[in-house]
Structures are given as structure tokens and as C-alpha cells.
N, C-alpha and C positions, 0 to 999 in steps of 0.2 A: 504494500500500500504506500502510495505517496508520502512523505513527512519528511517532516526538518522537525526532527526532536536530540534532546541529550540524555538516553538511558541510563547508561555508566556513573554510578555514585563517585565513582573516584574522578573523575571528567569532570562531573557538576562543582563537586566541592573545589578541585584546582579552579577552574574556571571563577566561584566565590569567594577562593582566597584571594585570588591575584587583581580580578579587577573591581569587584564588591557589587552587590545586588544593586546600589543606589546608582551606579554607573549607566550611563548612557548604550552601553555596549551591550551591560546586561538587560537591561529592558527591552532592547532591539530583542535581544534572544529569546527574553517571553515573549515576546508578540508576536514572533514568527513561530514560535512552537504553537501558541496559543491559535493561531491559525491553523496549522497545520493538523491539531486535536480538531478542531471542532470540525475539520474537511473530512478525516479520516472518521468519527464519530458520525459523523453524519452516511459516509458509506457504508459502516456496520449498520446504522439502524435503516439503510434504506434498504438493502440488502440482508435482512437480519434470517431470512428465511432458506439462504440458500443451502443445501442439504450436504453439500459437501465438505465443508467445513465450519468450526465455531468462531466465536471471535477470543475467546478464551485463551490468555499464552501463558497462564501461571496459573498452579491451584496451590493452595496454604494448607497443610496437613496437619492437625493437632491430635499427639498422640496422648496427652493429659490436658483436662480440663481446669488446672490448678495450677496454683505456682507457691513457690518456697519465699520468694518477696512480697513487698509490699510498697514500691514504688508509687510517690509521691504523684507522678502524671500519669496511673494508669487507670484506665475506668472498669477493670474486672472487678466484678462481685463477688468476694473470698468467702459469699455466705450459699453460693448457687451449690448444686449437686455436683461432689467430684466424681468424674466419669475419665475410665481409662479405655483407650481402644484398644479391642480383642485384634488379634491375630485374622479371625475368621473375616473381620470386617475391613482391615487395609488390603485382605488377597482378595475380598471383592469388589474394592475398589480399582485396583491392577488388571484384574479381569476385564472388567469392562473399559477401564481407560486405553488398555491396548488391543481390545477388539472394534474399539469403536475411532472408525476413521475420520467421523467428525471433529474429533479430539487431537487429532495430528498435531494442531494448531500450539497446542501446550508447550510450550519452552523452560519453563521451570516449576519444579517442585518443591517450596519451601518446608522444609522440617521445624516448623515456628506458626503458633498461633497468638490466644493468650495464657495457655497454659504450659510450663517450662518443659520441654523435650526430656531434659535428663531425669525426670524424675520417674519416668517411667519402669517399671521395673521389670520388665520384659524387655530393654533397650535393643540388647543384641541379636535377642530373637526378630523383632521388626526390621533392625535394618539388614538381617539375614532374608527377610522375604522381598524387602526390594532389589537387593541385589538378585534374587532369584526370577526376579521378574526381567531385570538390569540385562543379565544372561539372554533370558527368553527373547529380549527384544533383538536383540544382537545377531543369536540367531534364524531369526525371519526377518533380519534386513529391514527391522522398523527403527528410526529414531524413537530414542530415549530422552524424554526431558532430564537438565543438569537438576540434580539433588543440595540445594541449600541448607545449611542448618544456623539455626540461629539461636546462641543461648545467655543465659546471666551470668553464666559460669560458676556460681555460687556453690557446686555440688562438681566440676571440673576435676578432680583430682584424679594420679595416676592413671588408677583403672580405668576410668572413665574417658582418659586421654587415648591411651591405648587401643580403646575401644572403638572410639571414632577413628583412630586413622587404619588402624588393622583392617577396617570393616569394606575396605574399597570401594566404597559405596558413596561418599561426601564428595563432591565436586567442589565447594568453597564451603566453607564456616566462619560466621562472624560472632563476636562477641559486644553484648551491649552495657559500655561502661560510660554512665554521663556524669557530666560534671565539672569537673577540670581544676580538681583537687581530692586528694584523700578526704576532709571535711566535706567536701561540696556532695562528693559520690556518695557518700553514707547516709548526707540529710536526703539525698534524690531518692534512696536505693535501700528503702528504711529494709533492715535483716542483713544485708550484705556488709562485710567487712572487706576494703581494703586491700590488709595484709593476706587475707586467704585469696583472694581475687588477683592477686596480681603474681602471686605465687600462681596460684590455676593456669593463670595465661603463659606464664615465663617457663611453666615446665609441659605444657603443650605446643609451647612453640620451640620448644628444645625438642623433643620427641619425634616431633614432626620435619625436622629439619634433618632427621637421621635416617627417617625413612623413605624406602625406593622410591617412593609416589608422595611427597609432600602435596599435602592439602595448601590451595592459597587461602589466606587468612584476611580476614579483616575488622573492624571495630566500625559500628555506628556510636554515636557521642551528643546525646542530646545538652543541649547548649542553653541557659538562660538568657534571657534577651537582653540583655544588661553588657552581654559580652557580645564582641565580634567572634563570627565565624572564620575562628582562626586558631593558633595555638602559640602567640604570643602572649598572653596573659595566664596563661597556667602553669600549673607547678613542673617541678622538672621532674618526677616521679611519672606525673601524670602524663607527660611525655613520653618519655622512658618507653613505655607501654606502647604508645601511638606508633614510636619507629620502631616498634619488634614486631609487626603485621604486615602485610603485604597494603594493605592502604586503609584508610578511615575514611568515614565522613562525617562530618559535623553538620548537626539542624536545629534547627526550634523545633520544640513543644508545637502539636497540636491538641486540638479539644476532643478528638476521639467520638467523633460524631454530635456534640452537644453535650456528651456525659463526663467531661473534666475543666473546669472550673478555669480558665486563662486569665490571670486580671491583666495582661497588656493584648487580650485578645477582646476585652470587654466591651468596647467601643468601636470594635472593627466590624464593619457592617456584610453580613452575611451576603454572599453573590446569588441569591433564590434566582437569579433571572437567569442563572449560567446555562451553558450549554454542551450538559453531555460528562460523564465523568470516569476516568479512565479504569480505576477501581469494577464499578461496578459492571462497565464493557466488555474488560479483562480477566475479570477474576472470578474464582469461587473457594470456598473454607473447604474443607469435610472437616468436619468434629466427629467427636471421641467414639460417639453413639451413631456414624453413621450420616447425621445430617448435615445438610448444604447450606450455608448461610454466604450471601452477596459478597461480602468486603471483610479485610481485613480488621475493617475501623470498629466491626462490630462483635468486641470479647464478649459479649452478652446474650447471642442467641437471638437477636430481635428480627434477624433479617433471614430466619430460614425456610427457604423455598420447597424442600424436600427434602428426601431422604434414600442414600445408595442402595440401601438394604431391599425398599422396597421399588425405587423406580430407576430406570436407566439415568445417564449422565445428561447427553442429550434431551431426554425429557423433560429434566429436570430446569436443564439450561433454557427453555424455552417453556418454563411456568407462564402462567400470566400475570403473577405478582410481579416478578423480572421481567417482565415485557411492558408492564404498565409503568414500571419506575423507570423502566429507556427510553418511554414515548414522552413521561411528565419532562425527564432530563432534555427531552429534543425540543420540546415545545417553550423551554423558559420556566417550566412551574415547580424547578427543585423544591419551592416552598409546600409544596403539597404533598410532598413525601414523610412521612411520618421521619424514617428512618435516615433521612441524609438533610431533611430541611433547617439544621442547627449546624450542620457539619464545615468545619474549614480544616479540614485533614487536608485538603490536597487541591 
């Protein structure tokens, strides 16, 4: 499809450090991306029916519904039902995502929802069945989407290090450490310490650097807004960390659909008139138990369309709930969307 976009987190943020959002050069760049979304957004939804392929090029995999944190900008409910995915339910997920060639389209699998990956205690039995599936694709000459993982590191230690990289199965792994000091991280990253955090990173990125097939690595770093997107004002610790990864990126805070609280987001006036949003064009969850929920943005279960267990992918993809929130999104009336009309995630 047509576009002038910048995918590449590690592109975006060079591109933020060196010439700065306020810049002239960088506004040029939204606005010709922004262009370019709304052309390509508008080809998916005029075109949304054709049977050949989805518009879908990522789905988000959460194999726990829970987390070991309690992070300050997150909107997960630590009071919802903990729910872990069976075995039975990600091979039925596999099943159909590689029978179904509507789904070609998929280019990545995130190992990251709102519930922490490693907490799973079945860890090596699931990433044994992607890889089995990993196999399978290979040979019947189908692409395989790249396998992301994304975690707090909080629980990172040896075994667990090991385990990811033995597992042949991780294409990248990033770890999410925000803040841009030992103090700053711990108020951000309430339960997380530090010292065991950066021990986690420093001896996974030793292990990994021994091993035949290094994992590339990298750090997302949420930023308060008070700071520039940068890493001249942060500690040299906190550094430290940044150049022992294959790349970072630094962002602000979003409000996570309307359900986390921004007070320099409070005045920022919601875009209900936008056009079209790449999230919900692109993307689908599976959770713990099977079901499909829209976006990322939404830890909460609010936005679930279906469910694998009982209905195909495709079917799924093409609910009328998700059909009616890409007609509201074309038409200008994000604001009539229960589930995105507070939203400035993206």
C-alpha cells in the first residue's frame, strides 16, 4: 500500500533526539505521515471486504492476565479474574492462524499484553509450541510472523534468561524501564526494584551475547513530560542500561484509552473528529481465555469482539462491533465510540 510512514522505534526516537518534535522538519513529517494514514485507512475501509486478505499485520498474545507490578501509568484492574492460557488454547490459535490465508497479512506476534509474560508458569512449554508451529511453517513454505517479547523484567533472573534465549523462538525482546533514574523508576514502577532490575538486564545481556543466535534487544523508557526526549538529563546508571541494548526509545505517557489520569494531558483536547486509527485497522489481542479484544490500549477486556475457541479469526475480524467502530472512525465520529472516544494513545 502507498505511504510515507516511520515504523522503526529506533528511526522515530533518533529522528526526536536530533531534530525535536517542535521542529519544523518534524511537523513536515506528521503531516505527510498523517496523510498518508488517512489514504491508506481509507483503502482498508473501502476495500475492507476483500476475501483475500486482512488488514491485520500484528496480533498481541497474553499468556497471563496479571502482573507482578503496579505501575503508576497503567490502567489494568489488579482486582479482574486472573486467567492463564492453556496450552490447548494458543495450539488453537496457531491452527487457524496458519490455515487461514486471510491472515498472511500478520507480520508480528507480540509476547506482551497487560499481563506480565514471565509469570507464566508453563513459560517453556508455550514457547515450545510456537516454535513447533515456527517449524511447521517453514516446512510448507509459509511465512512466519517475527515473535516479540516484551517484559518488566522484574522476575528476569538466570533461569528465566536462559530460557528465552535457548528457546529459538524470540526474534527481539525489549524491556520496559521508565524513568530516568533509580528514584524516578521505582516511584513509576511501584514493586520493582532497581538493583534487581538492572542486575536482570546486565546478566541477560551477558548470556545472550554468548550465545550462537543473540536475541536483538531493546528498552522502551517512558518519559515524564517535564523532561526532553532524550538522555541528557538522566543518571549515568540509568544510562548505563540504555547502551547495553541494541536500541531504546523514549515517549510520553498516554491515557490508555480515557482510563489513566494525565494532568498535562488534561487540557489537551481530544481529536473525536479524527480519521481512522491505526490500532484498531491493525491489530487484535487474544487473551488468556481465548478472547479477541480490538487494541492494545484496552488491559480491561472492554473491546472484545469474540472469541478463538468458538469462532474462526476471520470471522471474528469482520464482527460488526469492529466494522461499526471503522465506519464511526471513517466518518469523523471517534466520539461515539464508547471505547476509543477519550482515547489519545496514538
Amino acid at each position: 500500500m502507498f505511504g510515507f510512514t516511520i515504523n522503526s522505534f529506533e528511526v522515530k526516537n533518533f529522528l526526536v533526539q536530533r531534530i525535536g518534535k517542535s521542529t519544523l522538519v518534524w511537523r513536515a513529517i506528521e503531516f505527510f505521515q498523517g496523510i498518508s494514514f488517512t489514504f491508506n485507512y481509507y483503502m482498508f475501509y473501502k476495500f475492507r471486504f476483500i476475501k483475500s486478505k486482512s488488514s491485520i499485520t500484528e496480533i498481541n498474545i497474553e499468556f497471563v492476565s496479571y502482573c507482578n507490578l503496579r505501575c503508576k501509568l497503567c490502567s489494568l484492574d489488579h482486582e479482574k479474574t486472573k486467567v492463564r492460557m492453556s496450552a490447548e488454547t494458543l495450539k488453537h490459535f496457531f491452527e487457524d492462524l496458519l490455515s487461514d490465508r486471510q491472515f498472511r497479512s500478520v507480520k508480528t506476534l507480540h509476547l506482551y499484553n497487560a499481563g506480565e509474560i514471565l509469570l507464566h508458569p508453563k513459560l517453556g512449554d508455550m514457547l515450545d509450541i510456537i516454535k513447533k508451529y515456527k517449524e511447521q511453517a517453514k516446512q510448507k513454505n509459509i511465512s512466519f510472523p517475527q515473535i516479540a517479547l516484551l517484559t518488566n523484567a522484574a522476575i528476569l533472573d538466570e533461569k528465566n534468561s536462559k530460557l528465552i534465549i535457548n528457546s529459538d523462538v524470540i526474534d527481539n525482546i525489549r524491556f520496559s524501564m521508565d524513568g530516568g533514574s533509580k528514584e524516578k523508576f521505582e516511584e513509576m514502577r511501584v514493586r520493582a526494584k532497581w538493583d534487581d532490575f538492572s542486575k536482570h538486564i546486565e546478566t541477560f545481556c551477558s548470556l545472550n551475547k554468548k550465545s550462537a543466535k543473540p536475541i536483538p534487544t531493546g528498552i522502551i523508557t517512558l518519559v515524564e513530560y517535564q523532561n526532553k526526549l532524550n538522555t541528557e538529563w538522566m543518571s549515568e546508571d540509568f544510562k548505563k542500561l540504555l547502551n547495553m541494548v541494541d536500541g531504546y526509545e523514549l515517549r510520553y505517557a498516554h491515557n490508555w484509552g480515557g482510563d489513566v489520569e494525565i494532568e498535562e494531558l488534561k487540557n489537551k483536547k481530544v481529536k473525536n473528529y479524527k480519521i481512522g486509527c491505526s490500532l484498531l485497522m491493525h491489530q487484535l489481542v487474544l487473551l488468556p481465555n481465548g478472547d479477541i479484544t480490538v487494541c492494545c490500549a484496552d488491559l480491561n477486556s472492554k473491546g472484545v469482539i469474540g472469541n478463538i475457541l468458538k469462532d474462526k479469526l476471520f470471522d471474528i475480524y469482520k464482527k460488526p462491533m469492529r466494522l461499526e467502530m471503522l465506519d464511526k472512525f471513517m466518518k469523523g465520529k471517534k466520539k461515539e465510540i464508547d471505547l476509543c472516544k477519550d482515547c489519545e494513545t496514538f
